[in-house]
C-alpha positions as CSV (number, residue, x, y, z in Angstrom):
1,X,-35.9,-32.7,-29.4
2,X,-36.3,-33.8,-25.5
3,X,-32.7,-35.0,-25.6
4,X,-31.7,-31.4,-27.0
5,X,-33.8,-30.0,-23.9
6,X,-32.5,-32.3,-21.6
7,X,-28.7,-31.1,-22.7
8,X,-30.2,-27.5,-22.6
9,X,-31.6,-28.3,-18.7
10,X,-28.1,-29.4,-17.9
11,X,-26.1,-26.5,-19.0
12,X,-28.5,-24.1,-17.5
13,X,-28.0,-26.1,-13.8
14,X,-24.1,-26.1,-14.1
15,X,-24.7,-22.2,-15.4
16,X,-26.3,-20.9,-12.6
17,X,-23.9,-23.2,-10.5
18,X,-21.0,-21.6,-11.9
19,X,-22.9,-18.5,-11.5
20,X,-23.2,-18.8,-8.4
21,X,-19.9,-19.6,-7.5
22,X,-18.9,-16.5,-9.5
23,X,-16.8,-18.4,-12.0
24,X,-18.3,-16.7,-14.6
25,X,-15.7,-18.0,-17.4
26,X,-17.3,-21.2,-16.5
27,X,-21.0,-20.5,-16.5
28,X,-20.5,-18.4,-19.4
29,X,-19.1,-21.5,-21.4
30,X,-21.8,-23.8,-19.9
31,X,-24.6,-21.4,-20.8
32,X,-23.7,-21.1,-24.4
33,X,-23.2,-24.6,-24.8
34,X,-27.1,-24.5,-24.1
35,X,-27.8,-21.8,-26.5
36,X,-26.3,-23.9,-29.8
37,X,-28.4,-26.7,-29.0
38,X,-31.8,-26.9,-30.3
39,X,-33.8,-26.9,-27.6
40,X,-36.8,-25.7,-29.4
41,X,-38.0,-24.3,-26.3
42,X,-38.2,-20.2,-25.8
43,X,-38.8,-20.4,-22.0
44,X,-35.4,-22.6,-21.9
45,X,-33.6,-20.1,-24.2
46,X,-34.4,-17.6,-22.5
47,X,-33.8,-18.6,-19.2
48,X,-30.5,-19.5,-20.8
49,X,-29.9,-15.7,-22.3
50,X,-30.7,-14.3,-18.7
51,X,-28.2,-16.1,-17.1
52,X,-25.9,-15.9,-19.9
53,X,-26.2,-11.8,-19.3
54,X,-25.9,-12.2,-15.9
55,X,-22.7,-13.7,-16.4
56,X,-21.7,-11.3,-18.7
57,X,-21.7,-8.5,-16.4
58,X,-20.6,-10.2,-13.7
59,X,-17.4,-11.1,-15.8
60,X,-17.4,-7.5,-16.7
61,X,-17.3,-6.6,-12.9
62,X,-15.0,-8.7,-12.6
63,X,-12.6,-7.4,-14.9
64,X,-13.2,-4.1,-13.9
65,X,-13.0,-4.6,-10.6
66,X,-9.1,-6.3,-11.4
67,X,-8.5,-4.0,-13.2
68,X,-8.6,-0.8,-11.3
69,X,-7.1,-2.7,-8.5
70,X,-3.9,-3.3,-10.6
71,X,-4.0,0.1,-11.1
72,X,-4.6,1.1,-7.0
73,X,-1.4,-1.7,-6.3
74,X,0.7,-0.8,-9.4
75,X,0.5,3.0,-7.6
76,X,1.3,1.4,-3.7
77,X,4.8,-0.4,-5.1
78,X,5.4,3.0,-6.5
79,X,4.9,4.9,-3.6
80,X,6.5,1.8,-1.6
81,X,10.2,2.3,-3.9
82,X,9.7,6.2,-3.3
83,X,9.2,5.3,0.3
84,X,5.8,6.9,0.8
85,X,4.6,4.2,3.1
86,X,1.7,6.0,3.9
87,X,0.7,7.0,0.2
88,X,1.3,2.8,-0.4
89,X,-1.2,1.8,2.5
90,X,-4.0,3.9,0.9
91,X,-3.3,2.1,-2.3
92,X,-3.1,-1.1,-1.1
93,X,-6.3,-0.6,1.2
94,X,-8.3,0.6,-1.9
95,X,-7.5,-2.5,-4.1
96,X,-8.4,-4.6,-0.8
97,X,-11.6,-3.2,-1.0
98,X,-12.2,-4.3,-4.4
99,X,-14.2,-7.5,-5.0
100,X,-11.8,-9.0,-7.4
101,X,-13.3,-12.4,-6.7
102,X,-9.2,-14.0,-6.7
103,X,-8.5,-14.9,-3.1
104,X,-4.1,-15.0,-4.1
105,X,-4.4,-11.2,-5.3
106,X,-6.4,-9.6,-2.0
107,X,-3.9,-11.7,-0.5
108,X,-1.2,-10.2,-2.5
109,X,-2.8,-6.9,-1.7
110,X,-2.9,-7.3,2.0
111,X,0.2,-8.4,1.8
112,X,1.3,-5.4,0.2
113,X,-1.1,-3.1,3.4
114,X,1.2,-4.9,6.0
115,X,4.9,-4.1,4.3
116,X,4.0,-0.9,4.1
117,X,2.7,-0.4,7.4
118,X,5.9,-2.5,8.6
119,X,8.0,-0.2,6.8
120,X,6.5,3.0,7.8
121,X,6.5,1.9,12.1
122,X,10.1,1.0,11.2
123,X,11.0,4.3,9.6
124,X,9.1,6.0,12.5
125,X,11.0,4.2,15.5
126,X,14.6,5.1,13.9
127,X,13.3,8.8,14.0
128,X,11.8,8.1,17.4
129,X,15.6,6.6,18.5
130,X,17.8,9.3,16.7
131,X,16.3,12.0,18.8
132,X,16.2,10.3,21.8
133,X,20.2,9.8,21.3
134,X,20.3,12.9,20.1
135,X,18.9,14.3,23.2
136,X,21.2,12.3,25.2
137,X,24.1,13.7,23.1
138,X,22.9,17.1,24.2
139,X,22.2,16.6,27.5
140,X,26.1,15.7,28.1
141,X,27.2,18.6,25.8
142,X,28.4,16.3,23.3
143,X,26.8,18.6,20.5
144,X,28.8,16.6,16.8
145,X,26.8,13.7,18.0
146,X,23.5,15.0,18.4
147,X,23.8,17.1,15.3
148,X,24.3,14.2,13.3
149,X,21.7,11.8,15.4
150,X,18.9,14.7,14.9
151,X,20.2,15.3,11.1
152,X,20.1,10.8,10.8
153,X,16.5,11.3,11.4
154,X,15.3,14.0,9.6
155,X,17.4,12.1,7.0
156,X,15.5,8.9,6.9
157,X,13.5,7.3,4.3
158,X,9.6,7.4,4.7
159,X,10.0,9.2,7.9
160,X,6.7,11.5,7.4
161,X,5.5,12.6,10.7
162,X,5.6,16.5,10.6
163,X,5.4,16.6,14.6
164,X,8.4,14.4,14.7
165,X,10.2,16.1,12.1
166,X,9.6,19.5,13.6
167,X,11.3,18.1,16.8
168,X,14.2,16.5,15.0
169,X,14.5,20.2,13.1
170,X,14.2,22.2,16.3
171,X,16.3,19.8,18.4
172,X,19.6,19.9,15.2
173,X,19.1,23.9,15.2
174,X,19.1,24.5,19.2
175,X,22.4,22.0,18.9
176,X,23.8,23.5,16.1
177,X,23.4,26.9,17.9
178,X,24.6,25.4,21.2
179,X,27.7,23.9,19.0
180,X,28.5,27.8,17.2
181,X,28.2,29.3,20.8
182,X,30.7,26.9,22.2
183,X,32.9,27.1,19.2
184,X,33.1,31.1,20.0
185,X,33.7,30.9,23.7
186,X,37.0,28.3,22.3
187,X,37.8,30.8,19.9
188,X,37.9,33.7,22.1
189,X,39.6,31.9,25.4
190,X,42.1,31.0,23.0
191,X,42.4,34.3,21.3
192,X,42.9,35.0,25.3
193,X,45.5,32.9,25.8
194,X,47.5,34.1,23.0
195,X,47.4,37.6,23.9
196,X,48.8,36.8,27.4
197,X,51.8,34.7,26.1
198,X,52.8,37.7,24.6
């Protein structure tokens, strides 16, 4: 009987060690161990079914926890293929939040916050660059090319900033207009031209 208890005093140390460390698998293995033994001692079992409940839910935390942050990073690689960088950092940032108690997946996860801000600065500099060249196209009446700098950028992938985008969309219409008026004043000088080689 005192060897049983002995045993019994063992496992619940290494439990509430485990415990502790949040290795619940662990503690959870340790604590039963205790319970099969007889102890013949209720303050020792139940000492022993305490922290085996505590481990229990903290497993079950644990899990949960995993699990909805597979479910916040499985939605950020989606929204990172459809190029929504900014949908993917939200995702990412929720399942950082998450105590998942696995130091590789919040890695994974921040991992996953810093492509997608990477991507989106990225995405927004290219914009940033097409209208300035765009601009430049303009300024030297060279309309084609700042049509298709302005269009470039409004074209881009993940490119999502609505005051950018509204200055890309104004800039391609003023050229576009700029282009059809120039294309008229050609088409009439040389509409000009023919009538006085006749």
């Amino acid at each position: 009987r005192d060897e049983a208890r002995e045993a019994a005093e063992g496992h619940v140390a290494k439990g509430r060690r485990r415990l502790s460390l949040r290795e619940y698998g662990e503690a959870i293995a340790a604590l039963e161990a205790g319970l099969s033994l007889d102890s013949q001692c209720d303050d020792l079992r139940g000492r022993l079914e305490t922290l085996l409940s505590s481990a229990r839910s903290g497993l079950a935390a644990q899990e949960s926890a995993r699990t909805e942050a597979r479910v916040h990073a499985t939605r950020g690689e989606a929204c990172m293929a459809s190029h929504d960088y900014r949908g993917a950092i939200v995702s990412y940032e929720a399942a950082v939040a998450l105590d998942v108690n696995a130091a590789v997946l919040t890695s994974s996860y921040r991992s996953g916050v810093e492509s997608a801000r990477a991507a989106l600065t990225a995405s927004l500099e290219a914009a940033h660059a097409k209208l300035a060249e765009g601009e430049s196209a303009v300024a030297g009446k060279d309309w084609e090319t700042g049509i298709a700098c302005f269009g470039a950028g409004l074209s881009l992938d993940g490119m999502d900033d609505e005051e950018l985008r509204s200055s890309l969309r104004a800039s391609l219409e003023s050229a576009e207009a700029s282009k059809a008026a120039r294309d008229e004043a050609r088409e009439a000088a040389e509409g000009h031209v023919a009538k006085g080689r006749r």
